[in-house]
N, C-alpha and C positions, 0 to 999 in steps of 0.2 A: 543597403540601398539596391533597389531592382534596377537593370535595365532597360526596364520599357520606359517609354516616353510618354505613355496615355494618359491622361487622370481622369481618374475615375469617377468624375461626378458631372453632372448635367452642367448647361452653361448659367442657366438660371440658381442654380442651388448652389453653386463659382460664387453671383453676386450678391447669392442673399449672405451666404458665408462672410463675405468681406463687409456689409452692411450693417451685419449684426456687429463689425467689430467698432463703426464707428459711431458719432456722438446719434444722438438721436435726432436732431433739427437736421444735420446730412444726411440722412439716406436715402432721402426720397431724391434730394437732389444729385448721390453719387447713383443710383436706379435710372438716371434721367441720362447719366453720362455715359452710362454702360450700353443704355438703348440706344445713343446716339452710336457711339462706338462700333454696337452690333450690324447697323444699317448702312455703316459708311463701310465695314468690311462685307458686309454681302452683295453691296453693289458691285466690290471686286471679284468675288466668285462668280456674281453672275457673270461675268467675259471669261472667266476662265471655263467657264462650262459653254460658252459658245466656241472657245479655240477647240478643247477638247471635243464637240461635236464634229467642227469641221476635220479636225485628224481621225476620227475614227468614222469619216462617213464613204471612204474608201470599201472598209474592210466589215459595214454594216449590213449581216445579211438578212435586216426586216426593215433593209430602206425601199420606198417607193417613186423616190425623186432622181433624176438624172443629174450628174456631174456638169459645172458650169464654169468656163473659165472666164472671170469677171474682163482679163483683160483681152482677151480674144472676142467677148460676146458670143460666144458659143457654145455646146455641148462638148465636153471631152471624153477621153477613155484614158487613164492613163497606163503608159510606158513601163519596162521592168525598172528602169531609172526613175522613175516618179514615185512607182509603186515600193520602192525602197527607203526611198526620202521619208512619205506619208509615211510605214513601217515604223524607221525609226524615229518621227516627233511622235507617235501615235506612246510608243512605250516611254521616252521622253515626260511625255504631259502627264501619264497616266503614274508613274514612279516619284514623277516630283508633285502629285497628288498623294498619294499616299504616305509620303513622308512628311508632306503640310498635315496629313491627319494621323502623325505618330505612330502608323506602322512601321515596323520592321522588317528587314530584306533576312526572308530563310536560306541559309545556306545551303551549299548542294550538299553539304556533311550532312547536314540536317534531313535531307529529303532523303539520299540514300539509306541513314538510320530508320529510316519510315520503312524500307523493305525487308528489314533483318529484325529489329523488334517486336512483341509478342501484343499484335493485333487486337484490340478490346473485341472485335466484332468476331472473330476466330475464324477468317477468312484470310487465305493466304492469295494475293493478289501480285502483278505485274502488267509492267510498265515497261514499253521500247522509247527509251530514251533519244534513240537514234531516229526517233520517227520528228521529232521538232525542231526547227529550226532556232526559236526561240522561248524558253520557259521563265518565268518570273513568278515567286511568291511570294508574298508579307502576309503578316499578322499581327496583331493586337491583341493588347486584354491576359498578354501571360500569365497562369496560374497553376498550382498544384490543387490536383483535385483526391477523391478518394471514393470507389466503388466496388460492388459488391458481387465478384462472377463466382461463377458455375466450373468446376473443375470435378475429376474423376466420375465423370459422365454423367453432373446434374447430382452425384449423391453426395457430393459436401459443397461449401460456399466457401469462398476465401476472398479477404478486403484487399486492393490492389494500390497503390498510389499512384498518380500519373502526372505528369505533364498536359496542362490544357492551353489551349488556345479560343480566347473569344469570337475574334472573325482573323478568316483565312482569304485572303485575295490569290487568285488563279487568273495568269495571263498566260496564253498557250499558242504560238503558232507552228502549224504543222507545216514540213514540208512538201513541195510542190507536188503533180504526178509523176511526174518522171523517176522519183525517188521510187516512190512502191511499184512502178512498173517493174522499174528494175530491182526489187527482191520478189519478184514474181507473184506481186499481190494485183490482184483487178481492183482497181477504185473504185469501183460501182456497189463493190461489195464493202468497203468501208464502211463504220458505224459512224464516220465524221470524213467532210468534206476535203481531200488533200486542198492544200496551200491557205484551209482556212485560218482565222483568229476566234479565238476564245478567250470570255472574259468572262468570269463565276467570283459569284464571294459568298460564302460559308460562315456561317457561326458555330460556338462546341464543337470544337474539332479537338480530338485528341492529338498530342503531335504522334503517336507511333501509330495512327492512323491517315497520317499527312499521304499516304500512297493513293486510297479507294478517291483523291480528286482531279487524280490525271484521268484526262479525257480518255485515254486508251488505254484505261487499267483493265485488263484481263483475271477471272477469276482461277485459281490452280488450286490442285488437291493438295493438302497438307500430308505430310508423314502419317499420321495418327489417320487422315481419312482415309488415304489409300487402304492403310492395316483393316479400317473397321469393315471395308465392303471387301477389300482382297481378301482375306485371310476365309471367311466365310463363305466366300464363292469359291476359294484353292477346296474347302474340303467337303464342300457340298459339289463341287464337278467332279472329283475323285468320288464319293459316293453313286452318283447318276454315272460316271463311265464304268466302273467295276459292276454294279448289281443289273444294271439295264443295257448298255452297251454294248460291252466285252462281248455278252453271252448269247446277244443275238447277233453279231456280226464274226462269229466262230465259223457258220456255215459259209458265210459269203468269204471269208479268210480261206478256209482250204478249196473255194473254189477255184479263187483264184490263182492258189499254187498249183493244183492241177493245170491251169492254163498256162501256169510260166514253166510248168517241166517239175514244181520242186521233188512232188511225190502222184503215183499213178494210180491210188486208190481212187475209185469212182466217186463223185458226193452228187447229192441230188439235194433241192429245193424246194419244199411241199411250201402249200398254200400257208400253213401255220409260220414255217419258220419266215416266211416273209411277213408275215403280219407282222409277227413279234420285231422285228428289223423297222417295220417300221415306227412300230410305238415307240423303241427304242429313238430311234432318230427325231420322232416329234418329242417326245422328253428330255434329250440335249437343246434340241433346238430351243423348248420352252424354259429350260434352263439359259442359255445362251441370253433370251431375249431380256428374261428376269432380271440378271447382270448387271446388264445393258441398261435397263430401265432404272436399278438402283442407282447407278452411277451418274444417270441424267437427271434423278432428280435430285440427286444430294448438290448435284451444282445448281442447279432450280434454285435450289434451299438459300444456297451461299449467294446468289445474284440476286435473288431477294431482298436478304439482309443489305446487301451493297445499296440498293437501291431505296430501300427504304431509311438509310442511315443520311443516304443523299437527298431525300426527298423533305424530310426536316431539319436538314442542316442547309440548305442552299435559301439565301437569302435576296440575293440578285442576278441577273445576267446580263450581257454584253451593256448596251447602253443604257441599260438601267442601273449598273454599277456605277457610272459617272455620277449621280445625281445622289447616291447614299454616300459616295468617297465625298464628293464636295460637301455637303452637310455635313459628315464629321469631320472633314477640315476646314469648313467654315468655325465650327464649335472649338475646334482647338485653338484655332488662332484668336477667338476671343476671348477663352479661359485666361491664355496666357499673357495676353496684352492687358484685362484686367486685373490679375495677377499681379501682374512686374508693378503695373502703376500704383495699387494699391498700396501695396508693401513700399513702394517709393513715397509715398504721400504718406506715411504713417512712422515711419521709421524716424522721425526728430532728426535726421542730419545724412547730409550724403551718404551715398554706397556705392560702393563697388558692384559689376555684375556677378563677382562671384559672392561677395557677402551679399547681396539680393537671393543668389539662389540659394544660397544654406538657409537663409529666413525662410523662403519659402517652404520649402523642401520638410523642415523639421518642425514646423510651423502643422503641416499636414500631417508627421509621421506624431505631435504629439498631441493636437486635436483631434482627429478625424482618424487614426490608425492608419494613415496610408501610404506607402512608400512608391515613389516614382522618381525619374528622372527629370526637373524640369527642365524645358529649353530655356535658356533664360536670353541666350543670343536672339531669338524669334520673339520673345515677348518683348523686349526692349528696341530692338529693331523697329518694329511696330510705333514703339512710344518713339523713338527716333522722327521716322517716317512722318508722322501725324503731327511730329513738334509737342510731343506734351511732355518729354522732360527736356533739361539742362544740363549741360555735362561743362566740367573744370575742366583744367588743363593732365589733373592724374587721372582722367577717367572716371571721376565717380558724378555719380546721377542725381538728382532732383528734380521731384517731379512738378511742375506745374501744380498754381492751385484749380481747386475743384472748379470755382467758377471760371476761369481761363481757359482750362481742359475744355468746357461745353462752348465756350466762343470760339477755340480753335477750329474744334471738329464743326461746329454748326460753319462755318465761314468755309470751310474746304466741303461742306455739304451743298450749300450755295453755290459753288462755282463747278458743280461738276457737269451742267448744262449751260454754259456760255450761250446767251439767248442778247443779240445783237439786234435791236430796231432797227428798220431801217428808216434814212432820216425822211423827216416830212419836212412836204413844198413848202417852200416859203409862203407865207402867206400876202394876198395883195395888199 
């Protein structure tokens, strides 16, 4: 049994699943209960995605509407005190999204493994952890994956196994200016905004790649790259100082010891030997720049990759991350709800939530090949909430029948806009 909490299958493909398992005169009418089902729970997303608006519209920087305080009737700014409050419901609403959609909270073991493990991308990168006030990541979709790199410089292939991750959620805030002032960094020069928020979601992410999505990941020469430019510029400079060098700054050598007293032999400086001094000096130097230019492009190279591994892996940003988290926690909470009740209504005789989850569970790992963790507390919760099971006095369940189940939910669909006449005059 894994422990991710995700299941792996669409919500439509959840009901056709369960449909094929019943009589045939039901399924059209358990299709009818699941559509009911799905619309009474996206009416509730849609308000959590309005709170969630309102907590992140502080810290939203592609908003073009001014702050309003409904009970003052006026425009606000707020306080370090406000701005703290908003801060923390903002990560609040956004963590307890993500766990409605069966991610998981990475650990900081986890993220620090990300800086010491052997990078698919072979880019050695870092991260000042000291630069955030606050960092948060989940992920989804955990798997073992298997691919095919390039080792002993491109002249053999060797297969690797790894740790993958499907989607990678990224909340980041940085701390204020005063911080970087005082490690004597200018803020202007920043790649990112001190005191902002960040919010990225990624897909295929490797986990010993979980580093290249900190916002102020830095790229660094690896051992192997330093060797491959150093070593060949240590003995190609030793070449250019010995044959070019040395031989023309021999005259300008003993002049200058004549001028400090060492020795009182006369030396003179003809036209030649200074040319020669100087070709010498522009062939260090154009060696010097060569270096120089090797060096800035091999990181070229490396910020590339970074960049392009980010470019098809990034799937959302800041408040467009709200609206893909809620749709796949809209989608979880219906799997699961039709899930529990299925296997509730199908099972010949009460259950328990834990015999509910084994049913499911092995139900999945022996039809479908799949293994997860279901919530079974959230799916039954649900069936709670809504009234569509029964429960004894030991805790176990049964569910409502099928035509119940749809006059429940229809009757709680009916009353979710309380629309009051008002009365009419008497008449004469």
């Amino acid at each position: 049994m894994t422990g991710d909490r995700f299941i792996p299958f669409r919500r439509t493909s959840i009901v056709t699943m369960c449909a094929d398992e019943v009589p045939a005169e039901e399924r059209e009418s358990f299709k009818a209960f699941a559509e009911l089902l799905a619309s009474l729970l996206h009416h509730e997303f849609r308000a959590r995605l309005e709170a969630l608006k309102d907590a992140y519209y502080p810290f939203n920087p592609d908003t073009d509407t001014r702050a309003f305080d409904a009970d003052a009737r006026t425009s606000v700014e707020l306080g370090p005190t406000e701005h703290q409050a908003a801060q923390q419901r903002l990560v609040d609403e956004l963590t307890a999204l993500a766990e409605h959609a069966n991610f998981e909270r990475i650990s900081t073991d986890d993220l620090d493994r990300a800086f010491v493990e052997e990078s698919l991308m072979k880019v050695r990168l870092e991260a000042d952890f000291d630069d955030f006030e606050h960092v948060v990541f989940y992920r989804r979709g955990e798997h073992t994956r298997q691919e095919e790199v390039k080792h002993l410089f491109g002249l053999r292939r060797r297969t690797i196994e790894f740790t993958n991750y499907a989607k990678v959620l990224v909340y980041v805030k940085f701390k204020d200016a005063a911080h970087f002032e005082a490690k004597g960094k200018d803020v202007d020069d920043l790649p990112f905004k001190a005191g902002s928020t960040i919010i990225k979601l990624f897909q295929d992410v490797p986990r010993a790649d979980l580093e290249m999505l900190f916002p102020n990941a830095r790229v660094r020469m690896r051992l192997i790259d330093k060797l491959l430019i150093g070593v060949p510029a240590v003995v190609s400079g030793i070449i250019v100082v010995v044959t070019k060098l040395i031989a023309a700054l021999i005259p300008v050598l003993l002049l200058l010891g004549l001028w400090l007293g060492v020795h009182t032999e006369p030396v003179q400086l003809n036209q030649g030997q200074l040319v020669a001094l100087g070709a010498a000096l522009m062939a260090f130097g154009g060696y010097l720049v060569r270096q120089f230019s090797k060096f800035k492009n091999r990181k070229i190279q490396f910020m590339k990759a970074l960049s392009e591994n980010l470019y098809f892996r990034n799937l959302d940003n800041d408040a467009g991350v709200f609206h893909h988290l809620l749709d796949a926690a809209e989608e979880e909470e219906v799997k699961e709800a039709v899930l529990a009740y299925h296997f509730l209504r199908t099972a010949g005789q009460p259950l328990t939530a834990a015999e509910l989850d084994r049913r499911i569970e092995d139900w999945f790992a022996r039809r479908w090949e799949a293994a997860f963790d279901f919530e079974v507390d959230d799916g039954v919760g649900k069936l709670r909430r809504l009234r569509l099971v029964d429960e004894d006095g030991q805790g176990r369940l049964t569910a409502v029948t099928l035509d119940e189940a749809k006059r429940r939910l229809d009757e709680i669909w009916d009353n979710l806009f309380a629309y009051h006449a008002p009365p009419r005059a008497a008449e004469a």
